[in-house]
C-alpha positions in Angstrom: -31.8 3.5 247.1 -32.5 5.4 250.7 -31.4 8.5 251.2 -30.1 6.9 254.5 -27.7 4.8 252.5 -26.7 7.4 249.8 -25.5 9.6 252.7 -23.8 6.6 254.4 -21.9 5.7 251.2 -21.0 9.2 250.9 -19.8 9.3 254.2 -17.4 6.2 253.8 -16.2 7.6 250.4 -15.3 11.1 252.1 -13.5 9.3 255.1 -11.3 7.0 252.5 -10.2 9.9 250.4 -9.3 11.8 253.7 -7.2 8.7 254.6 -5.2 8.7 251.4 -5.1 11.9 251.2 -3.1 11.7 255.1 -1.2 8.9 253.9 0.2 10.7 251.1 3.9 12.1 251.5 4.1 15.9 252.0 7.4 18.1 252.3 6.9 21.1 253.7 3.2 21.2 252.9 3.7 19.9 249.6 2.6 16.9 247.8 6.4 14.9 247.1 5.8 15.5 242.7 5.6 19.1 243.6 8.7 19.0 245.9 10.4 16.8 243.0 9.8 19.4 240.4 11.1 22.3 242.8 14.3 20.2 243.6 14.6 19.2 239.6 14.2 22.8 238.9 16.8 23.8 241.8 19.5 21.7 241.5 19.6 22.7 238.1 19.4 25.8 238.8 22.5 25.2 241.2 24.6 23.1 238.6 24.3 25.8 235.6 24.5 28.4 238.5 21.6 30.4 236.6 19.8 31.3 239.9 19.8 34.5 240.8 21.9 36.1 243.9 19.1 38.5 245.3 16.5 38.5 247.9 14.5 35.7 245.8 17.4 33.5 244.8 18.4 33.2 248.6 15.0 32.2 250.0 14.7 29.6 247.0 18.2 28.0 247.6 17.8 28.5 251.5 14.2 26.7 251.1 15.6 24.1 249.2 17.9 22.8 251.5 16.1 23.5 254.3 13.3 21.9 253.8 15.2 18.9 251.7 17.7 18.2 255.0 14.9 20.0 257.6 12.3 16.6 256.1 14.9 13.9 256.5 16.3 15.0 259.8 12.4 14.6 261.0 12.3 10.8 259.7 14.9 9.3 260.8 13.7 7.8 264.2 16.8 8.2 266.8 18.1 11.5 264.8 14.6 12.9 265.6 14.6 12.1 268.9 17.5 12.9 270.4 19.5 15.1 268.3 17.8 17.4 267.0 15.6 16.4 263.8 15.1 18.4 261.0 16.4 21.9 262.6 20.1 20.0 263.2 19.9 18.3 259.8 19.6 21.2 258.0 22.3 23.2 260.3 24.8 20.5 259.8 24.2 19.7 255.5 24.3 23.0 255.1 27.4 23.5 256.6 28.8 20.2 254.6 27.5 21.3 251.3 30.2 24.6 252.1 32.6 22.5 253.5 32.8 20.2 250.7 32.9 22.5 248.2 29.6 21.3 246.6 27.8 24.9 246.9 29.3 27.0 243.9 31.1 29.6 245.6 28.7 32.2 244.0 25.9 30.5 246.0 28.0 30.5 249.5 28.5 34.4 248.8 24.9 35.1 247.8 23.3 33.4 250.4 25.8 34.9 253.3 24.7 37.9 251.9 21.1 37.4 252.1 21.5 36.5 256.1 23.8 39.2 256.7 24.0 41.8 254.1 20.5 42.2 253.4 19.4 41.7 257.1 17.2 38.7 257.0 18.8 37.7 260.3 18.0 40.6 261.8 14.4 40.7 260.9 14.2 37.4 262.4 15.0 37.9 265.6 13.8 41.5 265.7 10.2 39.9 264.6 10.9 37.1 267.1 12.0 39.2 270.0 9.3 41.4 269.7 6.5 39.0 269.7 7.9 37.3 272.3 7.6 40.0 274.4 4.5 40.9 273.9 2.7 38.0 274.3 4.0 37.7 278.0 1.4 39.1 280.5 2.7 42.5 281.7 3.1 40.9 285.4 4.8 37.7 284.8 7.4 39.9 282.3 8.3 42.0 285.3 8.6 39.0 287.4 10.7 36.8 285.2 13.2 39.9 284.1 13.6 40.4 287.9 15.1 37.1 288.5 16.5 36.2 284.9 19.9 37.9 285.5 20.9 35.8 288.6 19.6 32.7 286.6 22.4 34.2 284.4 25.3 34.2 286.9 24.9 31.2 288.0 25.5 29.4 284.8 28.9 31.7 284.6 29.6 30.5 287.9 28.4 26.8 287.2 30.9 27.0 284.3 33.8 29.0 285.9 33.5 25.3 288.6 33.0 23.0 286.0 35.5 24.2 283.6 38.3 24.6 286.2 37.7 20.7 287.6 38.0 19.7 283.7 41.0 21.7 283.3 42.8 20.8 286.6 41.8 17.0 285.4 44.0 17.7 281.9 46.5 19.5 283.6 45.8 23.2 283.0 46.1 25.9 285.6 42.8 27.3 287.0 43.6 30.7 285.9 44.1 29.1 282.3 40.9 27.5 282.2 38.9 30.9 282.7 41.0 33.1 280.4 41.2 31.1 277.5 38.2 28.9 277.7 35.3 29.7 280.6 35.3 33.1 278.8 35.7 32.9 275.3 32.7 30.2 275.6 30.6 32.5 277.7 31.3 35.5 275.9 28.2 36.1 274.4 29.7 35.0 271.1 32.2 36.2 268.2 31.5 39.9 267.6 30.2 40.5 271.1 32.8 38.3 272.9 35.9 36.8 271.4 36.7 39.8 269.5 36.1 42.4 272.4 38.1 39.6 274.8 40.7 39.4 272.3 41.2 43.4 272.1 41.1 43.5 276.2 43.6 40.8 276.1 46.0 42.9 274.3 45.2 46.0 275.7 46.1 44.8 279.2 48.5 42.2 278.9 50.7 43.8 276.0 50.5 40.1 274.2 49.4 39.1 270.5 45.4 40.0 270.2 45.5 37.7 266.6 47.1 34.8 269.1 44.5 34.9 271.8 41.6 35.5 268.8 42.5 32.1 266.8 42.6 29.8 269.9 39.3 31.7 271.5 37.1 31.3 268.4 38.0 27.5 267.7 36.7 26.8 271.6 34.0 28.8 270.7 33.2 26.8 267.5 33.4 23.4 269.6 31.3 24.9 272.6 29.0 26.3 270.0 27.9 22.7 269.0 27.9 21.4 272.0 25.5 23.8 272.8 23.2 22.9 270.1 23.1 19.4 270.9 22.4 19.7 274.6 19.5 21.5 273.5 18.0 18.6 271.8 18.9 16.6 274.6 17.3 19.4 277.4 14.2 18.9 274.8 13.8 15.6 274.8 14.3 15.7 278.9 11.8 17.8 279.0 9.4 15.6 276.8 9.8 13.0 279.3 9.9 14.7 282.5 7.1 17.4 282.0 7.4 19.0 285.7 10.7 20.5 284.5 9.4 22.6 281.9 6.7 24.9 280.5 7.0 23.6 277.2 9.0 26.7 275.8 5.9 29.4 276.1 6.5 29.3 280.0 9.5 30.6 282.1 8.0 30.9 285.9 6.8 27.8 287.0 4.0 29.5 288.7 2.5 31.7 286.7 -1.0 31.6 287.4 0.0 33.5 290.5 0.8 36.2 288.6 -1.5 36.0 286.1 -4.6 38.5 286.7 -7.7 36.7 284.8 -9.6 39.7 284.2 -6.7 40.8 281.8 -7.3 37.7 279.1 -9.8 39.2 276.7 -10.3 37.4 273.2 -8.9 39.8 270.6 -10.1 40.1 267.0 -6.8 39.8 264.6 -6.7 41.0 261.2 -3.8 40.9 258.4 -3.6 45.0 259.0 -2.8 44.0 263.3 -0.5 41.0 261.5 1.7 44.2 259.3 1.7 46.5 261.8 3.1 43.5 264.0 6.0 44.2 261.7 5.8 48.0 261.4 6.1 47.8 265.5 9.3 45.5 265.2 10.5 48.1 263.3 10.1 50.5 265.3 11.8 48.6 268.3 14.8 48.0 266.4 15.5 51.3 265.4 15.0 52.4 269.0 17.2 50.1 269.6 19.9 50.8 267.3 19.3 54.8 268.2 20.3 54.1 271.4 23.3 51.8 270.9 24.8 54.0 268.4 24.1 57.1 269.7 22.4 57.9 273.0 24.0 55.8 274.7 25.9 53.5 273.3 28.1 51.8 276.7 27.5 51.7 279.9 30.5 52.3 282.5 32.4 50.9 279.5 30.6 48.2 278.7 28.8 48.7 275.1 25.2 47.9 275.0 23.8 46.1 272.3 20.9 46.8 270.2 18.9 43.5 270.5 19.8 43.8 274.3 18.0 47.9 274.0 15.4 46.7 272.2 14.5 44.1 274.8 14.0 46.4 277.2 12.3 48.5 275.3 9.8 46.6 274.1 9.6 44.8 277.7 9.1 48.5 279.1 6.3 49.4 276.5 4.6 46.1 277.4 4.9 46.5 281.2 3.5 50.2 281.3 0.2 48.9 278.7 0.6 51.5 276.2 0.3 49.0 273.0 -3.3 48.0 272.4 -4.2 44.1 272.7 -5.1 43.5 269.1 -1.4 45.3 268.0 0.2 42.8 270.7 -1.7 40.1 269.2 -0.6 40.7 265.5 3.2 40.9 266.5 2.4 37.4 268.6 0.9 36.0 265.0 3.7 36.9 262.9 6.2 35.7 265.7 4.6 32.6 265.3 4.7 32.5 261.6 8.4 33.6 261.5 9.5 30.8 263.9 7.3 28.4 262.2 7.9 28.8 258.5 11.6 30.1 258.3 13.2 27.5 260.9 14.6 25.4 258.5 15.5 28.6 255.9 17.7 30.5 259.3 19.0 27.4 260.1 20.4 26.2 256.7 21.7 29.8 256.5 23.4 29.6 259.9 24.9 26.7 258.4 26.1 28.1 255.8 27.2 31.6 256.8 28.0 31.6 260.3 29.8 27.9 260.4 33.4 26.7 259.3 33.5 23.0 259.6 37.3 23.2 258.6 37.2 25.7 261.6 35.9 23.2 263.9 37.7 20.1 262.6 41.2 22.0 263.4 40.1 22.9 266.6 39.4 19.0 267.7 41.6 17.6 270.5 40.4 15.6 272.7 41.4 18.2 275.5 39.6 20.9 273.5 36.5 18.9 273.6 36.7 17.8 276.8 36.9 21.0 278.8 34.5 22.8 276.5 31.6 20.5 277.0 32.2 20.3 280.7 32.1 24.1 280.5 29.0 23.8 278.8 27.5 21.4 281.2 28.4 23.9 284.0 26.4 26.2 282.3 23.6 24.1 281.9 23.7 23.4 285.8 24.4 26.3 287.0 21.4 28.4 285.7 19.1 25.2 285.8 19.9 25.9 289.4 19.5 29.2 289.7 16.7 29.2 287.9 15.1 26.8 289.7 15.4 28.8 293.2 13.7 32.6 291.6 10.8 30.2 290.6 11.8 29.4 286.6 11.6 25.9 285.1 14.7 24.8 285.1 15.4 23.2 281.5 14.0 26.4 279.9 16.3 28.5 282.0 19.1 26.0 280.9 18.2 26.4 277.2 18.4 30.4 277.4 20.8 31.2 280.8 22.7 28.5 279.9 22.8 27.8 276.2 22.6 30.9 274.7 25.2 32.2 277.1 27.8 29.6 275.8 27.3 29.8 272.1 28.2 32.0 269.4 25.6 34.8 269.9 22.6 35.4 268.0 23.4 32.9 265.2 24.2 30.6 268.1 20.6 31.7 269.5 18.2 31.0 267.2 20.6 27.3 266.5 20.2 26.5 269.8 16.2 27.8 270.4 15.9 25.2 267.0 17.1 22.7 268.5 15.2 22.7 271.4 12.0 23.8 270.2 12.1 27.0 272.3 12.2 29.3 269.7 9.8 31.7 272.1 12.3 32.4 274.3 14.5 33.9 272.1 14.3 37.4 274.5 15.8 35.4 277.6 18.3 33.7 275.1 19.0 37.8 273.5 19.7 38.7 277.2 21.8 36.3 277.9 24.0 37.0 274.9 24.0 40.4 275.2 24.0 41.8 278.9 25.7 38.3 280.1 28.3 38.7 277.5 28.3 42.2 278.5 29.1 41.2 282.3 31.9 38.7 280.7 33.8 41.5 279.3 33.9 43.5 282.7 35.1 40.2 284.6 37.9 39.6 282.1 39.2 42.8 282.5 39.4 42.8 285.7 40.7 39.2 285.5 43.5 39.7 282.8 44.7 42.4 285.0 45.5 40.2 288.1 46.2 36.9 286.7 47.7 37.5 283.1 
């Protein structure tokens, strides 16, 4: 035989294995007898409750329903689509699992612990935030901070118009509308917004804070999915109507203008620039937190978060080009891989710490959901608008001026960024939690004390 033909029959050969070898089922990576040994292994794990509660007992229950929910929400076709896929899936069972009862109790505890107590969360978006950051070229940062906080108004104002029409429509004074809804919503979430909102309510009006608090987080709850929602929606938009976005990595729509070629050099990247990607989140994050608890923790009254310090921190250290290129380019790499590879583990564990189905369910009237997606919708509009007019694409500027403006904070963040496959942005979405919700909190005082 030719060596002509061995070499052609080797060729065929190679291409068929390659073919069964994509045909083949894979979760997560995995062949599907690998995933059904984990899931065996886990679920009874689970039933004899003989899984540990530390650090590695979270990631293996958060794994396992993430990617177990995170792979069927990807195949079913109009799920997939247009609500959300995998990242919703695993948001949503999570929460179920909870509000069914079927997570032992010890599990619900250990793994709420894991994404609060033990900070998981917080390395998340720290890393996230971060490599966001600096990945943006120092120009088009300064440019797209410059003209993110009027993007920010105007989906408070677009909501502030919306929500009053809706509430007008079911019969609810205008002043109503903003007190108890347009601000709870837009807030900047729970710790940041209805429990700060609640305390100014008292403080000024004299009434119950515990009776303001109950009715402002159950709006928030239903706005909160809402939110998530639209952003599968805004993603699937922007799948079919490409001019309105930059596809999550982009914010300014014309960014070449500001883009100075000479300053794109290829970059060699190592696993030492990957850890010190970390070390340099780190370091951000405790800036931040020195500042927010110490130096200065408010501003004219308003407190200052420390994801919204360590934005501008790290957006100041990019902008002045005193991190090298290769350091920037390690943080960018383990951004990437933290967005990537733990979607489906932060969202599960939003799920399951951060969402009360129950919560939600007693919240549902018709009214309720009415005026909160309309609020919503404002705020979509509104800094879609905006955003459009200082130059940004306006369905990215909905996702992060808009979105993460009207959910429940960083939870509601990253929920929202999963949804719509924007995880990048998570610095616009940080600044509109935390200096948006920040402005909230100086309009409702001022607002309680004229109109309460």
């Amino acid at each position: 035989m030719s060596e002509a033909k061995v070499e052609s029959k080797a060729a065929v050969g190679t291409k068929i294995v390659e073919e069964k070898s994509k045909s083949k089922v894979k979760m997560f990576g995995m062949p599907l007898y690998m995933y059904g040994i984990f899931a065996v292994i886990m679920v009874a794990g689970l039933l004899t409750e003989t899984i540990s509660t530390d650090l590695a007992g979270g990631f293996a229950i958060l794994y396992f329903l993430g990617i177990t929910f995170g792979e069927i929400g990807d195949r079913i076709p109009i799920w997939k689509e247009y609500i959300g896929g995998g990242a919703i899936l695993a948001f949503l069972g999570a929460a179920y699992l909870v509000y069914a009862g079927i997570l032992p109790e010890t599990y619900v505890e250990s793994t709420s612990d894991f994404m609060a107590g033990t900070g998981f969360l917080t390395l998340f978006i720290t890393v996230l935030i971060t490599g966001s950051i600096l990945s943006v070229n120092r120009k088009l940062l300064i440019r797209s901070f410059a003209g993110y906080i009027p993007a920010v108004l105007g989906g408070l104002l677009g909501a502030a118009i919306l929500g009053s029409v809706a509430g007008l429509l079911m019969g609810i004074p205008f002043t109503e509308v903003i007190m108890l809804y347009v601000l709870p919503i837009m807030g900047g979430g729970n710790g940041g917004g209805a429990i700060p909102l609640s305390e100014i309510w008292h403080q000024v009006t004299g009434e119950s804070q515990d009776g303001y608090y109950s009715f402002a987080i159950a709006i928030l709850t239903i706005a909160n999915i809402v939110a998530i929602f639209a952003g599968a929606l805004l993603n699937k938009l922007g799948e079919s109507q490409k001019g309105l976005t930059g596809n999550g990595s982009d914010l300014i729509r014309n960014e070449k203008a500001f883009i100075d070629t000479k300053e794109k050099k290829e970059v060699k990247i190592t696993h030492r620039e990957i850890a010190a990607g970390l070390v340099l989140a780190a370091m951000f994050y405790a800036l931040g937190r020195l500042f927010s608890g110490f130096i200065l923790p408010s501003i004219g009254g308003v407190v200052i978060h420390q994801y919204a310090y360590m934005v501008i921190f790290v957006a100041i250290f990019n902008a002045i080009g005193i991190i090298p290129d290769e350091l920037k380019g390690g943080a960018k790499r383990l951004q990437t891989f933290f967005s990537g590879q733990f979607i489906w583990v932060i969202m599960a564990g939003v799920g399951i710490a951060y969402t009360d189905l129950g919560e939600l369910f007693a919240a549902i009237t018709l009214g309720n959901v009415f005026i909160a997606t309309i609020i919503v919708l404002g705020a979509i509009a509104g800094s879609a608008i905006v955003g459009y007019l200082v130059g940004f694409f306006p369905i990215d500027s909905a996702v992060t001026a808009g979105l993460c403006m009207s959910n429940r904070g960083g939870s509601g963040d990253l929920a929202v960024l999963g949804a719509a496959k924007r995880m990048e942005l998570i610095s616009y979405g940080q600044i509109a939690s935390r200096l948006g919700g920040g402005m909230v909190l100086v309009i409702a005082s001022i607002f309680f004390s004229i109109f309460a």
